[in-house]
C-alpha positions in Angstrom: 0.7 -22.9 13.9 -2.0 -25.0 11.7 -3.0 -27.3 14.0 -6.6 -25.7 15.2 -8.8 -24.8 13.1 -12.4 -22.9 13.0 -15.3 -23.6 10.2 -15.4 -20.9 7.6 -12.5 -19.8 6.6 -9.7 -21.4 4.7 -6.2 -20.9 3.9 -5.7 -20.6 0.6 -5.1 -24.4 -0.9 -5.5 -25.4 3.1 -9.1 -26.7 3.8 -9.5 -26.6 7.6 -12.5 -27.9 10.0 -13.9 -25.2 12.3 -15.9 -25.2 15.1 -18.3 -23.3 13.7 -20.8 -24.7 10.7 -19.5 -23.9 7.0 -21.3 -20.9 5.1 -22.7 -23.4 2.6 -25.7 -25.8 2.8 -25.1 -29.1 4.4 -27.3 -32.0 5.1 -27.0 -33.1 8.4 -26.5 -36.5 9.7 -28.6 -37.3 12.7 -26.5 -40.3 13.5 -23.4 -38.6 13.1 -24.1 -36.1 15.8 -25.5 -38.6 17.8 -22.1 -40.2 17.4 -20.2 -37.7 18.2 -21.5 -36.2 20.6 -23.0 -37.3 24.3 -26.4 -36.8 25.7 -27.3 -34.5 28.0 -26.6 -35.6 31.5 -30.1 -34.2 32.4 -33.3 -33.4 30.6 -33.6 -29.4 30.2 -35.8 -27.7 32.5 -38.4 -25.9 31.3 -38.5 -22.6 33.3 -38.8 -19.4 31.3 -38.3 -17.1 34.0 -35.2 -14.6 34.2 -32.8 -16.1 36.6 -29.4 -17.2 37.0 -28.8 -21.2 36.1 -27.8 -23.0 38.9 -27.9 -26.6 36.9 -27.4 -29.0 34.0 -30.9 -29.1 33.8 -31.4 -25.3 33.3 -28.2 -24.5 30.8 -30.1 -25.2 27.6 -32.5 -22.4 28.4 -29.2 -19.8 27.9 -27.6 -21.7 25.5 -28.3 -19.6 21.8 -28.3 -20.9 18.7 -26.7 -17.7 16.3 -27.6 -18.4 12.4 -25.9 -15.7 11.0 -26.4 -15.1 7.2 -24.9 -12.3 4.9 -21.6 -12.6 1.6 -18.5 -13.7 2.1 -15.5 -14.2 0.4 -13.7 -17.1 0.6 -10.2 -18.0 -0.1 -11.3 -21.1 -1.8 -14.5 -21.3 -3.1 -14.6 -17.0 -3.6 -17.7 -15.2 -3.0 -20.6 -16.7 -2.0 -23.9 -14.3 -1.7 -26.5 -14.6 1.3 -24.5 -17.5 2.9 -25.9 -18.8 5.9 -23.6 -20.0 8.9 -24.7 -21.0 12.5 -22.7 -21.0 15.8 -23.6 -21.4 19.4 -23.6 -19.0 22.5 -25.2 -18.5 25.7 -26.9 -15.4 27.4 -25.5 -13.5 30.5 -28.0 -11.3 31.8 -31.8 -11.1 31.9 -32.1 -8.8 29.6 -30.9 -10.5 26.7 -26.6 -9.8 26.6 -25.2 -12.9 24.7 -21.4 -14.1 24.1 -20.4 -15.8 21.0 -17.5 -15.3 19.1 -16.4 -12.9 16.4 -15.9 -15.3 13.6 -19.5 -16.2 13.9 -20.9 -12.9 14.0 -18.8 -10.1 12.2 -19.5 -8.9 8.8 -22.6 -10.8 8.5 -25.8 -8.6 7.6 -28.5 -9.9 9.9 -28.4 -12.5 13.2 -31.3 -14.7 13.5 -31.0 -16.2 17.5 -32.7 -19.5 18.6 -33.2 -19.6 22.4 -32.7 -22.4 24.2 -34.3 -24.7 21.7 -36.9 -22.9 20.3 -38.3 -23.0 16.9 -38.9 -18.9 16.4 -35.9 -16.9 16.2 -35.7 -13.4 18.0 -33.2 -10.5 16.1 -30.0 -9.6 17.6 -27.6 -7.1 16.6 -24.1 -6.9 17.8 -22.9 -4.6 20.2 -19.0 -5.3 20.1 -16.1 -7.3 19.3 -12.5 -8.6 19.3 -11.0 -10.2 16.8 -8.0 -11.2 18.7 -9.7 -12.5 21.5 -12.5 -13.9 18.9 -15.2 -13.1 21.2 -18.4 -10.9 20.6 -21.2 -9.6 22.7 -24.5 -9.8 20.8 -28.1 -8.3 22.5 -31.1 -9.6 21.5 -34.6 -8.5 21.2 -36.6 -8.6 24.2 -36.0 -9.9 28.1 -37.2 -11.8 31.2 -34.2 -14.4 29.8 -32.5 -17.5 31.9 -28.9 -16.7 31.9 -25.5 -18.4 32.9 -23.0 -16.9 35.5 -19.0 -17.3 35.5 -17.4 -19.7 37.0 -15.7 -18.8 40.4 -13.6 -21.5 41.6 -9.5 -22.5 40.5 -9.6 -23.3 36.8 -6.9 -26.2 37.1 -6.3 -29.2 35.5 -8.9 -32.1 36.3 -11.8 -29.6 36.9 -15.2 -31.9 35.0 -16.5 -29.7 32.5 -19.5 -30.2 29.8 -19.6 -28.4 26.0 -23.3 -26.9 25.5 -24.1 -26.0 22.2 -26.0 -26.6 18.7 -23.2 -28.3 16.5 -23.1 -29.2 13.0 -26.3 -26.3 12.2 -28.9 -28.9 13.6 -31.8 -27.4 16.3 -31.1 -30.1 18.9 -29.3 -28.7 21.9 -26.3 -31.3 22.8 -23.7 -31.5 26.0 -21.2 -33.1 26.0 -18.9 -34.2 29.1 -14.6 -33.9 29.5 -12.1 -32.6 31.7 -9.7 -30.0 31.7 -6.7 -30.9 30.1 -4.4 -27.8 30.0 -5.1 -24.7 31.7 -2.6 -22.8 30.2 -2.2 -23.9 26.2 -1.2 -21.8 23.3 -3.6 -19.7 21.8 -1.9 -18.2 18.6 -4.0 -19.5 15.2 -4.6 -18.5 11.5 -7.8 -16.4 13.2 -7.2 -15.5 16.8 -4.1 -14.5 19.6 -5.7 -15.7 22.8 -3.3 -15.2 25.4 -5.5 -17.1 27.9 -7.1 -21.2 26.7 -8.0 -24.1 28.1 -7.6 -27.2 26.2 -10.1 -29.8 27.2 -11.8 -33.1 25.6 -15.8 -32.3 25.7 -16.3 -32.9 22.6 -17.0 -30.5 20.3 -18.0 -30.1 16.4 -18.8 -27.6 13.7 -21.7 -24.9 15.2 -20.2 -25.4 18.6 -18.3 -22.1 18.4 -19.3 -19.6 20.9 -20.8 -22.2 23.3 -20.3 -22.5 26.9 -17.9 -25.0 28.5 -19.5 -25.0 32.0 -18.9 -26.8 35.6 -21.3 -29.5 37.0 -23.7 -26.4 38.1 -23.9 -25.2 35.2 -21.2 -21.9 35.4 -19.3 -21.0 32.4 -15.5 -21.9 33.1 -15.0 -21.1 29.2 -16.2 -20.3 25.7 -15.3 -23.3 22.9 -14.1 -21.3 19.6 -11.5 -24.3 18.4 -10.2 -27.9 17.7 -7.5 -29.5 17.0 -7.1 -31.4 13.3 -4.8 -34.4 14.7 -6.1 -35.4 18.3 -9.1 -35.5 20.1 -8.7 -32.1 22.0 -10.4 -29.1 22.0 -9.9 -25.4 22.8 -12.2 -23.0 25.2 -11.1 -19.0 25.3 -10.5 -18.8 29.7 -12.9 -17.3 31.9 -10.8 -14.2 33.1 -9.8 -13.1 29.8 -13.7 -13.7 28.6 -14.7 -11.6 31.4 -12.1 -8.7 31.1 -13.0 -8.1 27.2 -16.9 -9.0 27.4 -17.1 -6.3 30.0 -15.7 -3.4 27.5 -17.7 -5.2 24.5 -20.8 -5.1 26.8 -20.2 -1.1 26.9 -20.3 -1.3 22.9 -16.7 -1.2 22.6 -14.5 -2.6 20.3 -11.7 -4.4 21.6 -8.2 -5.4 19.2 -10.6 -5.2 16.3 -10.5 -3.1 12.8 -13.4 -4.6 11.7 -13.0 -7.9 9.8 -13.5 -11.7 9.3 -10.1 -12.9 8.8 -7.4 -15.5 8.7 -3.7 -15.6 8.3 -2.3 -17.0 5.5 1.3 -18.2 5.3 3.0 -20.2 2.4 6.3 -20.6 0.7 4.8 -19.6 -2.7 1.9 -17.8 -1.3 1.8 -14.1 -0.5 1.8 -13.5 3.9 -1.2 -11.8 5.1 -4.7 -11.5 6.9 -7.1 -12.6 4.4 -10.2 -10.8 5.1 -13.7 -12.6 4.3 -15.8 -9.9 5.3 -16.0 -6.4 7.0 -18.1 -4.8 9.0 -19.7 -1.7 8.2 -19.1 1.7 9.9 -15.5 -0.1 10.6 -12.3 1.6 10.7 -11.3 -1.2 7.7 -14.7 -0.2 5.8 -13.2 3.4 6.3 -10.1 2.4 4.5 -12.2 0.8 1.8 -10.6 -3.0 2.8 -12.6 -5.5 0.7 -13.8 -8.6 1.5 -11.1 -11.0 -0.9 -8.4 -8.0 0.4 -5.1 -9.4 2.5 -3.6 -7.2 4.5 0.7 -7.9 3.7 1.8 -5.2 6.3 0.0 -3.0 9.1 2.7 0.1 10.5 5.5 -1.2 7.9 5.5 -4.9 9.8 5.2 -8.1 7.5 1.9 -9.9 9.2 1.3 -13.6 9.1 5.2 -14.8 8.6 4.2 -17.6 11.3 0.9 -18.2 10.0 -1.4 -16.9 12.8 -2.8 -13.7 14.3 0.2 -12.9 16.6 1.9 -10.1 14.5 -1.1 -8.3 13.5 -2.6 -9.0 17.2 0.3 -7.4 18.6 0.2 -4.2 16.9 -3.5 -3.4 17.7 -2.9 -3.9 21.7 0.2 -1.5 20.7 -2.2 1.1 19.5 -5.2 3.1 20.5 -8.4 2.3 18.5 -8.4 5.3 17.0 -5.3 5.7 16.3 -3.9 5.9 12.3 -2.5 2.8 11.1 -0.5 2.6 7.8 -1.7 -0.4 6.1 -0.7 -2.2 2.5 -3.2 -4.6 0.9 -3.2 -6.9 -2.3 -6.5 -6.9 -4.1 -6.5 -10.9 -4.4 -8.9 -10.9 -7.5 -7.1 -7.8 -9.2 -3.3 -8.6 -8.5 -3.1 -4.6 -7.2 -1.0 -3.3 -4.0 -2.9 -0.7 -2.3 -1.8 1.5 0.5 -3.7 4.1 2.7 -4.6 4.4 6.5 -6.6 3.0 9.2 -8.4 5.8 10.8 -6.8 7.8 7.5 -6.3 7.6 4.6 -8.9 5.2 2.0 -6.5 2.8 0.0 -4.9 4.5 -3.0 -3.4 2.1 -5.8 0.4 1.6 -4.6 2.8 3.5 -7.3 4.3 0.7 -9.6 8.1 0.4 -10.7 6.5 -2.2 -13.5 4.2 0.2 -15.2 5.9 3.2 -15.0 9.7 1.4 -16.1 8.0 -0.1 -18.9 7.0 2.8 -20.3 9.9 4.7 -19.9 12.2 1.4 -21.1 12.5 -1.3 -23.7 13.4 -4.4 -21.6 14.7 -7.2 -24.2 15.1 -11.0 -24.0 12.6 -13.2 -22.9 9.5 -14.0 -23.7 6.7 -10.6 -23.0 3.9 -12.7 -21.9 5.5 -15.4 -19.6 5.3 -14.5 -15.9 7.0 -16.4 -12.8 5.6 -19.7 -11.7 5.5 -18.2 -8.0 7.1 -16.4 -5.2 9.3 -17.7 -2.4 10.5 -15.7 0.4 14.0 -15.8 1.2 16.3 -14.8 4.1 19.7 -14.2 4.2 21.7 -16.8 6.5 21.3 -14.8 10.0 16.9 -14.3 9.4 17.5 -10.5 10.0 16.1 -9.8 6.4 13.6 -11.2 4.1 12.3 -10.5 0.8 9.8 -12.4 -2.2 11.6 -13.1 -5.3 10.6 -15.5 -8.2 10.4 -19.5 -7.3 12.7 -20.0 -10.4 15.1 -17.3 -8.7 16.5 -20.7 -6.9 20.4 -20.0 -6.6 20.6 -17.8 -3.5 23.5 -16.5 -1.4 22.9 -15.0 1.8 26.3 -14.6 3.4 26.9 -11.1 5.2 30.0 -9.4 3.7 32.6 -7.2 4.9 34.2 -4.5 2.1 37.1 -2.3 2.8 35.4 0.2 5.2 35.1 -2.2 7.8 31.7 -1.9 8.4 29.3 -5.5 7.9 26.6 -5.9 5.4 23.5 -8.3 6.0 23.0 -9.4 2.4 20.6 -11.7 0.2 21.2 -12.2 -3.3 19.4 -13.9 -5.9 18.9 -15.3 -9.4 18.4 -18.0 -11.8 22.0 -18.0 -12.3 24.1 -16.0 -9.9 27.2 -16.2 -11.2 25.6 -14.6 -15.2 23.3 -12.3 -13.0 26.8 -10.7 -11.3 28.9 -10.9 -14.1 26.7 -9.6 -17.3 23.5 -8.2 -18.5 21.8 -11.5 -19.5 20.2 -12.6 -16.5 17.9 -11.0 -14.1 18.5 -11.0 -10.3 18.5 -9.0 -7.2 20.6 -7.9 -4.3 19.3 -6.6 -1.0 21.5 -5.5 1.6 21.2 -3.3 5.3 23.3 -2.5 8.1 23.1 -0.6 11.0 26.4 0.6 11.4 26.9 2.2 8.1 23.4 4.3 8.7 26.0 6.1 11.4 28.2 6.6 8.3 26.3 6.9 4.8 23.2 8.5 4.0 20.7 7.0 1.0 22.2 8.8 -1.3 25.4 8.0 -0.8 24.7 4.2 -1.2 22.8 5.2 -4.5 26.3 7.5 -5.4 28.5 4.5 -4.9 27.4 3.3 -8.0 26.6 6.3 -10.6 29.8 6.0 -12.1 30.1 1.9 -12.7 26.3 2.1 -13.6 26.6 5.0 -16.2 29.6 4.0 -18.4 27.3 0.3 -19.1 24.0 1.7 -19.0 21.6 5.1 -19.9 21.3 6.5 -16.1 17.8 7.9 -16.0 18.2 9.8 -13.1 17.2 9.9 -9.1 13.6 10.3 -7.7 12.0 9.8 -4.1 11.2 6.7 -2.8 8.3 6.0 -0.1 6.1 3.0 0.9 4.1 2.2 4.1 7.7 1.3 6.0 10.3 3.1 4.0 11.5 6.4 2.8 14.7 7.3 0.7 15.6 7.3 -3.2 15.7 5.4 -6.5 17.8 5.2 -9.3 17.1 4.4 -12.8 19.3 2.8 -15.5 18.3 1.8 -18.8 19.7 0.0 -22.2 22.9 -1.8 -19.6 25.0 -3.5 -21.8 23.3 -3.2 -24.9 20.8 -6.1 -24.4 18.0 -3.8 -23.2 18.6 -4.5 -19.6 16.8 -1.9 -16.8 18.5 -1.9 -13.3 16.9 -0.1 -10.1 18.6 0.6 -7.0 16.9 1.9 -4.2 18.5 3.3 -1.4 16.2 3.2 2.0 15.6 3.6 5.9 12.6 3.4 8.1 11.8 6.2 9.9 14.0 6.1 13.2 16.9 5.9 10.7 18.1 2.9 12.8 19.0 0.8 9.6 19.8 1.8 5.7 19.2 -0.7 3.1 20.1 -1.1 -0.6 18.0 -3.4 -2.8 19.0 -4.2 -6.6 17.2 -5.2 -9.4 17.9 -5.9 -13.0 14.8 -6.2 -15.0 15.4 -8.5 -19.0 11.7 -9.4 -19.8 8.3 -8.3 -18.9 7.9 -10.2 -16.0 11.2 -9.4 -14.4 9.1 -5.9 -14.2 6.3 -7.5 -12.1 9.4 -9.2 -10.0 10.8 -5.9 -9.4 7.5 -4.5 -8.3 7.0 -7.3 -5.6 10.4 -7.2 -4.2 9.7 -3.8 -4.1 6.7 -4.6 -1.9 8.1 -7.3 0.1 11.7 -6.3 1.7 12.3 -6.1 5.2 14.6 -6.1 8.0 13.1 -8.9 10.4 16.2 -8.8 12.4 19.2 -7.3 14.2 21.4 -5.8 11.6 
């Protein structure tokens, strides 16, 4: 979507404004909080004892400030060690159960918590989480706390409501006053899949994340965790959705959660993913070995982040038991390696690679051996029913579907520099990736692989036939080498998911170095999105 945003994380080239202050050190500006924010419509009380708010006055005394320090990796600025971040939040019970979100608290190594406006923080350690709802439940040392109740009236359009927090990482509580704008808006973004948010316009700033937005008597009708870039409006995650997942998260469950600080990231020339900026230990993601500076590219054989938010991966873990086994795929950012393994499985294994193993095996000629592509781009064939990455200078693309002499249609994608050289000669590297339904009623993966033995053989050295497998796929490869005479290599893999709903042929003809490490991300990146 791109138009919230939350502090600490950012998309790639993207800087975004959170609601939650930026893990680096910033001076703050008295006078531009004061600016932007209102004053509290009553001075704080000053009871200590464990009770439930009933006020204005009383609401700073549960309100938490949540400094949370530990490393990070950013997908900007890269790691940055013992980074210090703050957020707000607000205590629920007496005996010190907090809610906050998850982007403020997950994969950081210790919580310090300031109590409504004190100068001596108390420890807290986190009890449980959800990433999709970005809510956490936090429990900190000690008792005998004030603490805020939930809201019980109609949540509806109109209803007053005041923002309580510590924004921008400075120690003075603020409130700030609004109405409800929206009781029903969209919650998809690059870090969260609410299905239930308020949008409102009490203001709210950087370190506001996890806050309260409360009713005149001081119950919470929502938590803040967002804002939106181009107008003055602001996000709060609803009360019955907080109250259906803080109850599990209370119980130390985790809830739509593997275990990471992430975003999604979505670009034309930028790899689709969750980039993870930390993880937390003991999680199934720390079981897998996922590295902070990881992105997850695929979770059960599905593409994630192709809109840019949460929803995709979201979707899959309310799909799924928690401890259920999860086929994953992950590009090591800072490496350039494809990994695959498990979720409650398998650790990550470095993915097999067409590039290193062709390139031993053949000597690809033409070009020049240490140029590489400028970029990626995925393309689509003209229905959206299947995608795949191919070089940015692979710009002439057809994606008509085509009907040969059986009958049967073919979704197809092609592309090259040159189309017309690629399909008539050796000279020019390109790709073809086709599926269809109907002819997996007809035609195994090896008989789409037969089809073109013969052609292939009398132009090229044929290397032979092997198994095929990644996280989605299963079926067989074939090798040809020398085609032409100009040193050419050409790889057809013939493929179908599991259900054998679909089979899928995808071509590639490899003339330099770099058309290896094209081969090996088309390899990694083709899918069947659609009806085919």
């Amino acid at each position: 979507m791109g138009r919230f945003s939350k502090v600490g994380l950012v998309a790639l080239a993207l800087l975004v404004t959170m609601s939650c202050s930026a893990r680096e050190n910033q001076a703050d500006d008295p006078s531009e909080t004061a600016e932007a924010t209102a004053s509290a419509a009553a001075s704080p009380g000053e009871s200590s004892a464990a009770g439930a708010v009933s006020d204005l006055d009383g609401v700073e005394q549960a309100t938490i400030q949540i400094v949370a320090e530990g490393s990070f990796v950013d997908p900007e600025v890269g790691l940055t060690l013992n980074a210090a971040g703050s957020g707000s939040g607000f205590l629920i019970s007496a005996d010190g159960l907090a809610v906050t979100n998850n982007h403020v608290v997950t994969g950081a190594a210790l919580l310090d918590v300031y109590v409504g406006g004190s100068d001596e923080p108390v420890n807290a350690r986190v009890l449980g989480v959800s990433e999709c709802s970005d809510l956490a439940v936090i429990d900190l040392e000690g008792g005998d706390y004030p603490f805020l109740e939930f809201y019980e009236g109609e949540v509806s359009t109109g209803l007053d409501v005041f923002a309580a927090g510590y924004p921008l990482g400075n120690p003075e509580f603020t409130l700030t006053r609004g109405i409800v704008s929206k009781a029903d808006a969209d919650g998809e973004t690059n870090w969260a899949s609410v299905d239930g948010v308020l949008q409102h316009d009490a203001t709210i700033n950087p370190g506001n994340s996890g806050g309260p937005l409360i009713d005149e008597n001081g119950q919470v009708v929502a938590v803040n965790y967002a804002a939106d870039d181009s107008a003055t409006q602001y996000f709060a995650i609803g009360r019955d959705e907080t109250q259906a997942v803080v109850e599990q998260l209370s119980e130390g469950e985790d809830v739509e959660s593997i275990g990471i600080n992430g975003v999604a990231l979505s670009g034309e020339d930028e790899v689709s993913g969750i980039w993870v900026s930390s993880v937390a230990t003991g999680s199934p993601a720390d079981g897998a070995r996922i590295r902070p500076g990881d992105i997850v590219t695929r979770m059960e054989g599905l593409v994630l982040a192709t809109d840019g938010t949460m929803s995709e991966y979201c979707d899959i873990l309310r799909s799924n038991d928690p401890e259920d086994t999860l086929s994953v795929e992950v590009l090591r950012f800072e490496t350039d390696e494809y990994f695959e393994g498990q979720l409650n499985g398998r650790e990550l294994e470095l993915a097999f690679s067409f590039a290193e193993e062709l390139e031993e095996e053949a000597s690809a000629g033409g070009g020049d051996p240490a140029a590489t592509y400028s970029g990626y781009t995925t393309i689509t064939d003209d229905t959206g029913a299947i995608s795949v990455d191919v070089p940015s200078e692979w710009s002439d693309v057809d994606g008509a579907p085509y009907t040969p002499d059986d009958g049967i249609q073919r979704f197809d994608v092609r592309a090259s520099s040159d189309l017309a050289a690629f399909q008539g000669g050796w000279d020019t590297p390109g790709m073809i990736f086709t599926a269809s339904s109907a002819l997996a009623q007809v035609a195994d993966e090896n008989v789409i692989l037969d089809e073109l033995v013969e052609s292939g053989s009398s132009q090229c050295t044929y290397e032979g036939r092997q198994p095929y497998q990644d996280a989605a796929y299963t079926g067989q490869f074939d090798t040809y080498t020398n085609c032409g005479g100009v040193g050419a290599t050409y790889v057809v893999v013939g493929a179908v998911p599991q259900d054998r709903s679909f089979i899928m042929r995808v071509q590639i003809q490899a003339n330099s170095e770099r058309d290896f490490e094209a081969l090996d991300r088309i390899l990694r990146s083709f899918v069947v999105v659609g009806q085919v």
